[in-house]
TORPA-4810 file (N, C-alpha, C, O; in nm, 3 decimals):
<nodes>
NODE_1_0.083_-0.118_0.000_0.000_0.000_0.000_0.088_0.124_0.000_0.193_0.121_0.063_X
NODE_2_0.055_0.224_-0.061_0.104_0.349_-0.083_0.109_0.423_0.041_0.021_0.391_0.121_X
NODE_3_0.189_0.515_0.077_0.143_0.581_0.182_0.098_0.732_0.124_0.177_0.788_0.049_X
NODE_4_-0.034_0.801_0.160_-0.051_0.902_0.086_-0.093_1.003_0.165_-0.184_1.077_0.128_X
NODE_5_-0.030_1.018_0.284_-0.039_1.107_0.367_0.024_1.236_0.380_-0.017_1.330_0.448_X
NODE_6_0.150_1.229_0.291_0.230_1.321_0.256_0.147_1.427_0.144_0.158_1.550_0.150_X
NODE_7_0.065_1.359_0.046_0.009_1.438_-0.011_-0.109_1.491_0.011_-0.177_1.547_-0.075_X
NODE_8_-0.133_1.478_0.102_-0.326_1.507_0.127_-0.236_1.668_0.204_-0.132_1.680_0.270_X
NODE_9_-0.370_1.798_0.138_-0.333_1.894_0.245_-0.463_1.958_0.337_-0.581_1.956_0.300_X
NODE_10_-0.424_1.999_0.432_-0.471_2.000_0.560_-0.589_2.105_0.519_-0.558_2.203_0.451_X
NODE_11_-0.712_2.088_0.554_-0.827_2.215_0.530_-0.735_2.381_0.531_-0.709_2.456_0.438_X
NODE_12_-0.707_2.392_0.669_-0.673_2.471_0.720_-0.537_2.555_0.675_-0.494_2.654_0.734_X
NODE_13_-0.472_2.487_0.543_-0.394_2.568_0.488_-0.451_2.592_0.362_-0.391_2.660_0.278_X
NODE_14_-0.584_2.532_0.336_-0.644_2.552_0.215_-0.724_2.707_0.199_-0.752_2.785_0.108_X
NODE_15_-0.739_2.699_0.338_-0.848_2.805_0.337_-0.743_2.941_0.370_-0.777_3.054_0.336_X
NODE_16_-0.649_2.921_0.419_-0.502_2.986_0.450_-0.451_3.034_0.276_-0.430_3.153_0.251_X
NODE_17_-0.444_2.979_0.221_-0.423_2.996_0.079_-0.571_3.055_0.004_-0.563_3.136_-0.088_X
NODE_18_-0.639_3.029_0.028_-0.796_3.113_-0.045_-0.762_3.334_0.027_-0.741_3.441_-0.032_X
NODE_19_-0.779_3.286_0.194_-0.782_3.430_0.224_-0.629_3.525_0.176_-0.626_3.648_0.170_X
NODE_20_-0.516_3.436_0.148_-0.402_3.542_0.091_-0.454_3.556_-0.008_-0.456_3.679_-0.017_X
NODE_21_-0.505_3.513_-0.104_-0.511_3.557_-0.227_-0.614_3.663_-0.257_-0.599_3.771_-0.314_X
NODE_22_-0.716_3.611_-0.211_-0.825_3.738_-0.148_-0.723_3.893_-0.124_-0.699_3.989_-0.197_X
NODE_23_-0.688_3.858_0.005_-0.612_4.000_0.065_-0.545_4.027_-0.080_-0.613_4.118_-0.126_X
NODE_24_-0.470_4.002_-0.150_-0.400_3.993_-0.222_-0.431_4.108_-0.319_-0.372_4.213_-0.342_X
NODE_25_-0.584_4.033_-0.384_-0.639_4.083_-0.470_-0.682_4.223_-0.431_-0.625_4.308_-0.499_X
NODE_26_-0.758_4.268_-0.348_-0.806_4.349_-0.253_-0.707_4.458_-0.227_-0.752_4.571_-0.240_X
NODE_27_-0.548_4.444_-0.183_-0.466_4.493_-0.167_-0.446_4.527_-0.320_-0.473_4.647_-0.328_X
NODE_28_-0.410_4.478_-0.451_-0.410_4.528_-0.591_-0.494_4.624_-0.606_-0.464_4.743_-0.617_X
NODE_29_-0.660_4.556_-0.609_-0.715_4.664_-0.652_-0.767_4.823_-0.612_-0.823_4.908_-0.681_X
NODE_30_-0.729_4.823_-0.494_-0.716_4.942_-0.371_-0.587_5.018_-0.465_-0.609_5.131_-0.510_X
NODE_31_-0.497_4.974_-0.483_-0.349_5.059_-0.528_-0.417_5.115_-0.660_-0.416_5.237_-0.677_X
NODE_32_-0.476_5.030_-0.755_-0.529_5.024_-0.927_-0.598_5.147_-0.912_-0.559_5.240_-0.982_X
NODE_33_-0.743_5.177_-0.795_-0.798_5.262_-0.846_-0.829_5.351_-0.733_-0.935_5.410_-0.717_X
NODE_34_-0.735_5.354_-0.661_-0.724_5.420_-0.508_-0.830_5.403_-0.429_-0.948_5.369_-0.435_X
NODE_35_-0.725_5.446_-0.333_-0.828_5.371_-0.166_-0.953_5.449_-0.151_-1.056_5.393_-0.112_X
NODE_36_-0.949_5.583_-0.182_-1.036_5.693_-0.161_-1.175_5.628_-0.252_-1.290_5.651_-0.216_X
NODE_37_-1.146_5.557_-0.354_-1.269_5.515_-0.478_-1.317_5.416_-0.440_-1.433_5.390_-0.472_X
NODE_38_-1.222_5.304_-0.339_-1.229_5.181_-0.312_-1.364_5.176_-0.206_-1.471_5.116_-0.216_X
NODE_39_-1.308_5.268_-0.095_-1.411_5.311_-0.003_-1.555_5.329_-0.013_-1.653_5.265_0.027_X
NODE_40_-1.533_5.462_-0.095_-1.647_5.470_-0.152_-1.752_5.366_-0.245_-1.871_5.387_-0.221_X
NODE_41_-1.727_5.261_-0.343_-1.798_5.214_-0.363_-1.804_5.097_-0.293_-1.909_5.036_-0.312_X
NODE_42_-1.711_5.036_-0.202_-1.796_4.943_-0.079_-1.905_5.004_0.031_-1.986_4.932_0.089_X
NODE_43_-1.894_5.144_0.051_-2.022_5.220_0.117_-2.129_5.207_0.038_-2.222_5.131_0.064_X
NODE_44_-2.123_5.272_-0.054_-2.231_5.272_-0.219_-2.314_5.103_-0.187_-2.436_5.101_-0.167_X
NODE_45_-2.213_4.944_-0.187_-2.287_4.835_-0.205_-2.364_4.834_-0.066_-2.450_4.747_-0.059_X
NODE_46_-2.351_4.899_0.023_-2.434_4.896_0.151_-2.542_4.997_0.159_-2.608_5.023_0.260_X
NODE_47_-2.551_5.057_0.031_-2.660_5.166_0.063_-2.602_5.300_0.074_-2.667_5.403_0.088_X
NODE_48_-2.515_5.294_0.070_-2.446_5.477_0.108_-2.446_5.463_0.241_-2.425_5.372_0.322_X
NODE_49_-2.487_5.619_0.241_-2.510_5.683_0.380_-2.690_5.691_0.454_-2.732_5.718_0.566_X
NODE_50_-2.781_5.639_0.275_-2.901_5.646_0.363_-2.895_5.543_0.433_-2.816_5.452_0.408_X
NODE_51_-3.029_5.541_0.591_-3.050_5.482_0.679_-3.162_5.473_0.710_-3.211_5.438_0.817_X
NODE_52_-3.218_5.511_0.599_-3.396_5.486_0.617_-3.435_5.367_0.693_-3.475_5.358_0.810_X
NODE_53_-3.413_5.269_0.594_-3.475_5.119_0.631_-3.417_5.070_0.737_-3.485_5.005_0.816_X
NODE_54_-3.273_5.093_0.762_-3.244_5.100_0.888_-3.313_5.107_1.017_-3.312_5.020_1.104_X
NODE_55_-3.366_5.208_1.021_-3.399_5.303_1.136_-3.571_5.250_1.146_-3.634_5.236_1.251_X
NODE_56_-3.625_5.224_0.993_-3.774_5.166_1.003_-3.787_5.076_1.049_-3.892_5.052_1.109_X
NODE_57_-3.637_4.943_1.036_-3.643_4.826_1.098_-3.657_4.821_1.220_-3.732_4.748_1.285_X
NODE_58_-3.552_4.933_1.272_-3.528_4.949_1.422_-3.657_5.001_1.523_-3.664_4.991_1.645_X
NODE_59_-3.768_5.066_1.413_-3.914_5.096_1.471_-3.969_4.999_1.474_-4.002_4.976_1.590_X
NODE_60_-4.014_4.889_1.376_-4.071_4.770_1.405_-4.026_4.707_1.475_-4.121_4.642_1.517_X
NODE_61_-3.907_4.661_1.543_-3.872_4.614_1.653_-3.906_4.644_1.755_-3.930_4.557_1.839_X
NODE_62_-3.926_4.846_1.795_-3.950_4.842_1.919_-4.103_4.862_1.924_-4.170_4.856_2.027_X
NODE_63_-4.141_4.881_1.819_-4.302_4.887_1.798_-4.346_4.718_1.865_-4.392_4.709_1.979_X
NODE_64_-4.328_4.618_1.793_-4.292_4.459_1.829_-4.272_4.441_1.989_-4.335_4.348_2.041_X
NODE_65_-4.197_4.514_2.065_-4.177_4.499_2.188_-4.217_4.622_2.232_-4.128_4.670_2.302_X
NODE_66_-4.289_4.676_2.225_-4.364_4.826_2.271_-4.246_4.879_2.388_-4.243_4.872_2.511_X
NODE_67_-4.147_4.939_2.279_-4.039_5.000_2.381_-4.076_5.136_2.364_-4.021_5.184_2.265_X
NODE_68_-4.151_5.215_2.425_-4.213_5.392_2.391_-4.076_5.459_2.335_-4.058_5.534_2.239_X
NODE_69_-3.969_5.396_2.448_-3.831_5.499_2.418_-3.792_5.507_2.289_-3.794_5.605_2.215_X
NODE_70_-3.748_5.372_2.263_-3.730_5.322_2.146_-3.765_5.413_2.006_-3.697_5.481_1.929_X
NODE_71_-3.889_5.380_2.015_-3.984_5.437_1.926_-4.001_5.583_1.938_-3.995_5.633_1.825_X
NODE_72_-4.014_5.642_2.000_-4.030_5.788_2.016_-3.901_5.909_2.032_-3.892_6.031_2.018_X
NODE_73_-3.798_5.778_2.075_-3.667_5.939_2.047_-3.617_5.929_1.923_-3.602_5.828_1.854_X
NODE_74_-3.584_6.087_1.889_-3.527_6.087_1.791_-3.380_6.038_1.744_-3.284_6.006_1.816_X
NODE_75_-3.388_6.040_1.620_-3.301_5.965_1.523_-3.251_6.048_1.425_-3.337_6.122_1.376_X
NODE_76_-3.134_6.060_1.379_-3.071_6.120_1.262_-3.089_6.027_1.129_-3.027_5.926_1.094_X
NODE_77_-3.170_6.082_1.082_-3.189_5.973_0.948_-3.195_6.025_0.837_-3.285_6.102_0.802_X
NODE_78_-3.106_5.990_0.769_-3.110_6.049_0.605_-3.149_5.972_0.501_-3.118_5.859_0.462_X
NODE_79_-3.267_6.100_0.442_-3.336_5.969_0.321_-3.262_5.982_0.172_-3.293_5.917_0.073_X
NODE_80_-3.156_6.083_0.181_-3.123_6.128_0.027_-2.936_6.114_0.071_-2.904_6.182_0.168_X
NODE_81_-2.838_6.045_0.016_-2.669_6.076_0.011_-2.659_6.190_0.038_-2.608_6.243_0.136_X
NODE_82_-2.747_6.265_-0.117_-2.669_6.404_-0.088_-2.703_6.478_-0.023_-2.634_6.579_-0.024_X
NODE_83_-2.824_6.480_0.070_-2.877_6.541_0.183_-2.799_6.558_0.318_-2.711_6.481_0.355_X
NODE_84_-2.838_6.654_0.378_-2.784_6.645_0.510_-2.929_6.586_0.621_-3.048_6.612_0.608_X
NODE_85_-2.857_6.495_0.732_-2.975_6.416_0.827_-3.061_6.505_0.839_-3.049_6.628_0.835_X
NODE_86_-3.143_6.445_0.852_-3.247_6.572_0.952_-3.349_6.476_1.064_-3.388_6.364_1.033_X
NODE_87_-3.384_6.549_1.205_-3.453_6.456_1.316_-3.551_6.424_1.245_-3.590_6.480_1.143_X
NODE_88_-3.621_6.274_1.332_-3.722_6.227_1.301_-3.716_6.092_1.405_-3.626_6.021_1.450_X
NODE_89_-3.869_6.100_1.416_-3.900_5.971_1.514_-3.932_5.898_1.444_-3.915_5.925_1.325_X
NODE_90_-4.001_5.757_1.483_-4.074_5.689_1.424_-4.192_5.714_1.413_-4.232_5.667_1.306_X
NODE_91_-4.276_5.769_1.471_-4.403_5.830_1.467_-4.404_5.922_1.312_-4.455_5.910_1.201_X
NODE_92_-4.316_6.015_1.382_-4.255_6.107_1.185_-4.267_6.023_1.096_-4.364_6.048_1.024_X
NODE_93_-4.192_5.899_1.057_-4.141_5.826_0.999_-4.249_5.749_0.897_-4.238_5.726_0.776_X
NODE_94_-4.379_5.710_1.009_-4.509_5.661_0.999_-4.590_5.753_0.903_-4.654_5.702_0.811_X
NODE_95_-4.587_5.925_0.928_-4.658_5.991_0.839_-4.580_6.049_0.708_-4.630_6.098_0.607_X
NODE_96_-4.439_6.029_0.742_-4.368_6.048_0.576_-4.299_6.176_0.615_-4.246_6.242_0.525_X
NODE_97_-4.294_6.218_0.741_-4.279_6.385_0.759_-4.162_6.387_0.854_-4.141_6.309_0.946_X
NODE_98_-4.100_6.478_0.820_-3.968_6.480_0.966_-4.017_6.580_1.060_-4.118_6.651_1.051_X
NODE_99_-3.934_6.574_1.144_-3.942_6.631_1.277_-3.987_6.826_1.274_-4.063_6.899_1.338_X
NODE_100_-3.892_6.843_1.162_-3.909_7.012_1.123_-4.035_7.001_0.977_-4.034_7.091_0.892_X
NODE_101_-4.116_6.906_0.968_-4.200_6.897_0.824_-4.187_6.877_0.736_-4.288_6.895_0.668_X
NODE_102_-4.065_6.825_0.662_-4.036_6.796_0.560_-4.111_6.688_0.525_-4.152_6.598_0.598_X
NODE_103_-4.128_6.705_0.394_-4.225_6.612_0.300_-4.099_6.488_0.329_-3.989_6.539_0.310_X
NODE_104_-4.088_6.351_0.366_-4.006_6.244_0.291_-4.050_6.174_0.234_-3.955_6.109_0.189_X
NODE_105_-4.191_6.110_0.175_-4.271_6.062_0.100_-4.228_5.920_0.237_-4.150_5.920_0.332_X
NODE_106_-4.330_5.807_0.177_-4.381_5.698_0.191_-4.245_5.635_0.258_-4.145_5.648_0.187_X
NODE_107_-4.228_5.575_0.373_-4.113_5.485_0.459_-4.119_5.331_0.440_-4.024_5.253_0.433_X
NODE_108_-4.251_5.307_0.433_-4.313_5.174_0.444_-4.354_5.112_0.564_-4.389_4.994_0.568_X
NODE_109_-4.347_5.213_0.696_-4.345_5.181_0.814_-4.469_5.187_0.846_-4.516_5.293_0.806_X
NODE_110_-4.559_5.110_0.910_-4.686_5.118_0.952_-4.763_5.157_1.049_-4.735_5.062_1.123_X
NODE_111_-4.830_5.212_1.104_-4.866_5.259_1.192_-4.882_5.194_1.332_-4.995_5.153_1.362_X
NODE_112_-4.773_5.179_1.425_-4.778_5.151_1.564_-4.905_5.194_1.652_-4.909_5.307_1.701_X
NODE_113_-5.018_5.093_1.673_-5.149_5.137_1.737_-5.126_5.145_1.881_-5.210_5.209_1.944_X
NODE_114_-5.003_5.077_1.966_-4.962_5.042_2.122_-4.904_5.117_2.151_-4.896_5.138_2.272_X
NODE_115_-4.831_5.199_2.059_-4.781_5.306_2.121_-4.767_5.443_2.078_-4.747_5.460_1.958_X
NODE_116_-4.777_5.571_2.176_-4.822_5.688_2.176_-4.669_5.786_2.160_-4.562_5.745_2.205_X
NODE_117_-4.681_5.885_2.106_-4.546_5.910_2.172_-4.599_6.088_2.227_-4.671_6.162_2.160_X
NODE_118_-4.560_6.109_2.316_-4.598_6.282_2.332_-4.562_6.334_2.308_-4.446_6.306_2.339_X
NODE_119_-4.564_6.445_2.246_-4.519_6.513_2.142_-4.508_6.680_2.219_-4.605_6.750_2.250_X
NODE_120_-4.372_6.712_2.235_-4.383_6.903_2.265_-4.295_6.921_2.225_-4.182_6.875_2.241_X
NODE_121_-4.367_7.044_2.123_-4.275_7.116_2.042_-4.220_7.224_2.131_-4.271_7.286_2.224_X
NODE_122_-4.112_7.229_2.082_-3.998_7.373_2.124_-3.966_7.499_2.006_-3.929_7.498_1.889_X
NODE_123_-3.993_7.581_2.084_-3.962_7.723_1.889_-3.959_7.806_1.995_-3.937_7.809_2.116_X
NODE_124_-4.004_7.899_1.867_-4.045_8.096_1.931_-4.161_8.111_1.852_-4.182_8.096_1.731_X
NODE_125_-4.227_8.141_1.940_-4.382_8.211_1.840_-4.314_8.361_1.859_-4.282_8.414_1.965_X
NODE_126_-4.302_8.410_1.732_-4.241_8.577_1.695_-4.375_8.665_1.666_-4.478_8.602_1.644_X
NODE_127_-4.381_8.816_1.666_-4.467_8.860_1.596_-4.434_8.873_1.446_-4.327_8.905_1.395_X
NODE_128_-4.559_8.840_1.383_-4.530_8.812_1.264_-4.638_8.896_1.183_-4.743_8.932_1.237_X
NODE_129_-4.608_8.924_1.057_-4.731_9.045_0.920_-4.842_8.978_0.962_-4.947_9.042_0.968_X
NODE_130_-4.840_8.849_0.996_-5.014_8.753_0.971_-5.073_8.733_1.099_-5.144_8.639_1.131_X
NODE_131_-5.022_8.870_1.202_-5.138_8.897_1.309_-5.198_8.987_1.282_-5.317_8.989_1.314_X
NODE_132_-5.139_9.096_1.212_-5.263_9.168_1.185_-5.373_9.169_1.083_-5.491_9.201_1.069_X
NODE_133_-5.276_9.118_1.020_-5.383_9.051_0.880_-5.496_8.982_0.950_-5.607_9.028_0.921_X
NODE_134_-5.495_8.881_1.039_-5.586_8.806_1.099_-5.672_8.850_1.172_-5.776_8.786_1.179_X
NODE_135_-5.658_8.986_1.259_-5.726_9.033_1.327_-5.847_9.101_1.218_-5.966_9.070_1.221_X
NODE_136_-5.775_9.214_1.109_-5.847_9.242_0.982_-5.960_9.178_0.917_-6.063_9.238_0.884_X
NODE_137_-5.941_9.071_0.902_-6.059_9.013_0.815_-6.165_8.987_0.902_-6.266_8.945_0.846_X
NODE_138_-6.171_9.003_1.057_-6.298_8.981_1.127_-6.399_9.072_1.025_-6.369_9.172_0.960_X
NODE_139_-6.541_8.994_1.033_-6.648_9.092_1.032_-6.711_9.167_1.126_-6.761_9.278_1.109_X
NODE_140_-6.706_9.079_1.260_-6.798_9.109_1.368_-6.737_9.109_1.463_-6.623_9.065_1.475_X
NODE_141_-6.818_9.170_1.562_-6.763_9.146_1.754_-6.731_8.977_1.781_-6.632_8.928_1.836_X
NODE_142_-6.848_8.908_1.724_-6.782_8.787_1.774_-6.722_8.703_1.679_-6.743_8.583_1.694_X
NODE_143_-6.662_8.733_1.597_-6.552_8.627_1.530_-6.415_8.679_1.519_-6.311_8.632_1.473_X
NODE_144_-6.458_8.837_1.598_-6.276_8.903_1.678_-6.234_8.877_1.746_-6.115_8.849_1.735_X
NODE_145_-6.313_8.861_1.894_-6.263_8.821_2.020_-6.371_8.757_2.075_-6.485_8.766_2.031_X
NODE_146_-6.327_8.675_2.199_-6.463_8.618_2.218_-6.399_8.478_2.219_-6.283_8.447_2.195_X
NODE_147_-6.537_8.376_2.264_-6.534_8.270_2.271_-6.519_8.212_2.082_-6.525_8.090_2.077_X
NODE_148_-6.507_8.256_1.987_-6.564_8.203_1.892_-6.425_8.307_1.770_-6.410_8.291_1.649_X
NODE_149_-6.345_8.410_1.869_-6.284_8.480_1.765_-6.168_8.405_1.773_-6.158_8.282_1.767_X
NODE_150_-6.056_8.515_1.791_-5.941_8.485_1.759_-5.823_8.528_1.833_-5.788_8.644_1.807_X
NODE_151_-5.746_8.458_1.927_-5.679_8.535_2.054_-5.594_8.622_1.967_-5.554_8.613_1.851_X
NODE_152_-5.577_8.742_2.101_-5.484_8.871_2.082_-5.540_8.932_1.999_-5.453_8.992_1.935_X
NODE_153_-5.689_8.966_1.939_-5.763_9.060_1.834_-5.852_9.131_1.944_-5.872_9.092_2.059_X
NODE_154_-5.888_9.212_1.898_-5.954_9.386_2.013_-6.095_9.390_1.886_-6.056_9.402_1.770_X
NODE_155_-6.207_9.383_1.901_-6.346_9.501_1.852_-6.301_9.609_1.901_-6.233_9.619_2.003_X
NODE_156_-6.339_9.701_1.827_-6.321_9.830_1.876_-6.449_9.865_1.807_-6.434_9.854_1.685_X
NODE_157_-6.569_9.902_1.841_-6.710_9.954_1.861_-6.681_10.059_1.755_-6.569_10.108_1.770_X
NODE_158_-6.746_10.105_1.659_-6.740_10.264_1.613_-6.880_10.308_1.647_-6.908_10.352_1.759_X
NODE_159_-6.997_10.291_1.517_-7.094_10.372_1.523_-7.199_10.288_1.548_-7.277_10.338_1.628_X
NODE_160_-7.237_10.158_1.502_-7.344_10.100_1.530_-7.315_9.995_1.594_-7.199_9.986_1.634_X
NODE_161_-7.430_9.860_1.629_-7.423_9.774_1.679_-7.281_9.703_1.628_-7.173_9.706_1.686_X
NODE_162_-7.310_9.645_1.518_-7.141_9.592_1.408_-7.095_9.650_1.339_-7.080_9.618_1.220_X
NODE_163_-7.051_9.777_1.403_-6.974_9.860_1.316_-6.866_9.859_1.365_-6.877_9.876_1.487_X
NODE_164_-6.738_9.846_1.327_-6.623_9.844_1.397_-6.499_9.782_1.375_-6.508_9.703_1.281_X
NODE_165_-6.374_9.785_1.430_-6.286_9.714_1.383_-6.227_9.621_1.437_-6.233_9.631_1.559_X
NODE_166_-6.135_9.472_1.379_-6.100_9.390_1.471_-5.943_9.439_1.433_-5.886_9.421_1.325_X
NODE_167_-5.888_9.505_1.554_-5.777_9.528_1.600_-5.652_9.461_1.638_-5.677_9.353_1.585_X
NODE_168_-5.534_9.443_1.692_-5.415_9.404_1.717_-5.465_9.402_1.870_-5.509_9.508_1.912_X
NODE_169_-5.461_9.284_1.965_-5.446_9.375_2.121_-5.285_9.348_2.148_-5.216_9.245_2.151_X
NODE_170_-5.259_9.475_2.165_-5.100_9.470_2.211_-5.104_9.427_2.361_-5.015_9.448_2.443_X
NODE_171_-5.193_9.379_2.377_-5.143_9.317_2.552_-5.095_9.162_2.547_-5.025_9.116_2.637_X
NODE_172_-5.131_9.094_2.450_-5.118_8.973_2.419_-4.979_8.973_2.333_-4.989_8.987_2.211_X
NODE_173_-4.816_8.952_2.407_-4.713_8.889_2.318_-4.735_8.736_2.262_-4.784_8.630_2.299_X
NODE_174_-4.651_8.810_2.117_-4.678_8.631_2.045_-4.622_8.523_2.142_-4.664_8.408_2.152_X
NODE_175_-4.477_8.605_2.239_-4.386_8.525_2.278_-4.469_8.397_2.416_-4.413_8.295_2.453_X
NODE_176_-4.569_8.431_2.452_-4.679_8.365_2.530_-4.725_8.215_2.485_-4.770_8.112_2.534_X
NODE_177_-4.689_8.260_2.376_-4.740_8.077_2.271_-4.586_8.035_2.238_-4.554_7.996_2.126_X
NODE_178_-4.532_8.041_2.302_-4.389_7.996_2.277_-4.404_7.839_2.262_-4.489_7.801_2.344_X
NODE_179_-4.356_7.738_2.193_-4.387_7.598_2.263_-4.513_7.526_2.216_-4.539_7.411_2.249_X
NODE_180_-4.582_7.592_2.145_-4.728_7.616_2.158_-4.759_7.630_2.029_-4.841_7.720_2.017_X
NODE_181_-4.716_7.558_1.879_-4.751_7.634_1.758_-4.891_7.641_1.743_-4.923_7.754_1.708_X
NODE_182_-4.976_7.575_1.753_-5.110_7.558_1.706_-5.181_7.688_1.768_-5.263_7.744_1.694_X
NODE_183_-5.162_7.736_1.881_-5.203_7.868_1.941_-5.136_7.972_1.865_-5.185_8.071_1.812_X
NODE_184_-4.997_7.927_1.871_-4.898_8.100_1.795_-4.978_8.084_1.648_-5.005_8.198_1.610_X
NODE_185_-5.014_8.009_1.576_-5.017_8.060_1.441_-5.186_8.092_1.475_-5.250_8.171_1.405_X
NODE_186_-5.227_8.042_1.554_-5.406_8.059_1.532_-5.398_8.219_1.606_-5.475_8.301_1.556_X
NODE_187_-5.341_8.252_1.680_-5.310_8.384_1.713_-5.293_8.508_1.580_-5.336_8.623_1.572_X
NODE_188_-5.203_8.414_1.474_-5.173_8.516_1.348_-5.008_8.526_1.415_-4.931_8.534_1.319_X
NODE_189_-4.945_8.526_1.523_-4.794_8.495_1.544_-4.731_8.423_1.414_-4.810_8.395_1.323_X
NODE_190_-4.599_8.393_1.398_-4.542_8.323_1.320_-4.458_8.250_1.411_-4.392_8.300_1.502_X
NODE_191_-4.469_8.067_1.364_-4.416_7.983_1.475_-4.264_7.972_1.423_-4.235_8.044_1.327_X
NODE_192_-4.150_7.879_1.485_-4.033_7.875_1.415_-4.024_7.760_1.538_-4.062_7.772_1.654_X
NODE_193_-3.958_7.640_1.472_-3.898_7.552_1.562_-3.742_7.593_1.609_-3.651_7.633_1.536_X
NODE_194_-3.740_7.569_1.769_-3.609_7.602_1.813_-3.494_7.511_1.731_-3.374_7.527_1.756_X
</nodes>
């Protein structure tokens, strides 16, 4: 019988011989078309820099285990390379909209029914052209001020029963609805996220 032990080779230098040649290659083509290009299109086969689906996955998970935290803090997520991130929760994420309103169209993420997230906004309600405009278009005493008008607007009475104007009341700062957009703009203020 032959002895053929000398020629048999061991897995483990087989696979030893597969990964040099690999590195090998890898190391060539890095020099061929530089490292800087190399980089870049192994980022490119992972998606770039967006992290959409990422981050949607990471909502259905905690949506799946109703983690509120999870789900409700924000996230830096970019839906475009050449974009810069912009915040967004998963809740955002759900209506297509970021954190400051941006349109991002459709995520694919579905609407989490278990969990809530609370939502307070932070800005400056400023005075803005579209309080007085707002006060202006009243017709009457009661769609100026009143249960039924419009905060920070004045009637001012002239000659008849509804004769008169709906005014600015300067006692009311926009800065009062700070925090508060749905009041600052129904005021006629202009909102701005901090």
């Amino acid at each position: 019988m032959f002895n053929i032990k000398g020629q048999q080779m061991t897995i483990g230098t087989l696979v030893a011989i597969i990964l040099a040649v690999l590195v090998l290659v890898f190391v060539v083509y890095g020099f061929s078309v530089g490292w800087s290009n190399l980089f870049s299109q192994l980022t490119n086969l992972g998606g770039g820099k967006v992290n959409v689906q990422t981050i949607v996955q990471s909502c259905q998970v905690a949506c799946a285990t109703q983690s509120t935290f999870d789900y409700c803090k924000d996230r830096s997520v970019i839906y475009n390379a050449d974009q810069e991130p912009t915040l967004a929760n998963c809740k955002n994420l759900e209506s297509g909209q970021s954190k400051s309103g941006q349109n991002i169209g459709p995520t694919g993420l579905s609407r989490c029914s278990v969990i809530t997230c609370e939502t307070k906004d932070i800005g400056n309600c400023d005075e803005g052209t579209g309080r007085v405009e707002k006060c202006r278009v009243r017709p009457n005493p009661e769609s100026c001020d009143g249960n039924q008008g419009i905060l920070g607007c004045d009637w001012v009475q002239q000659q008849g029963a509804n004769v008169g104007e709906c005014i600015l009341d300067k006692n009311v700062p926009c800065s009062q609805f700070n925090n508060n957009p749905t009041q600052c703009t129904n005021s006629g203020c202009a909102w701005s996220p901090a």
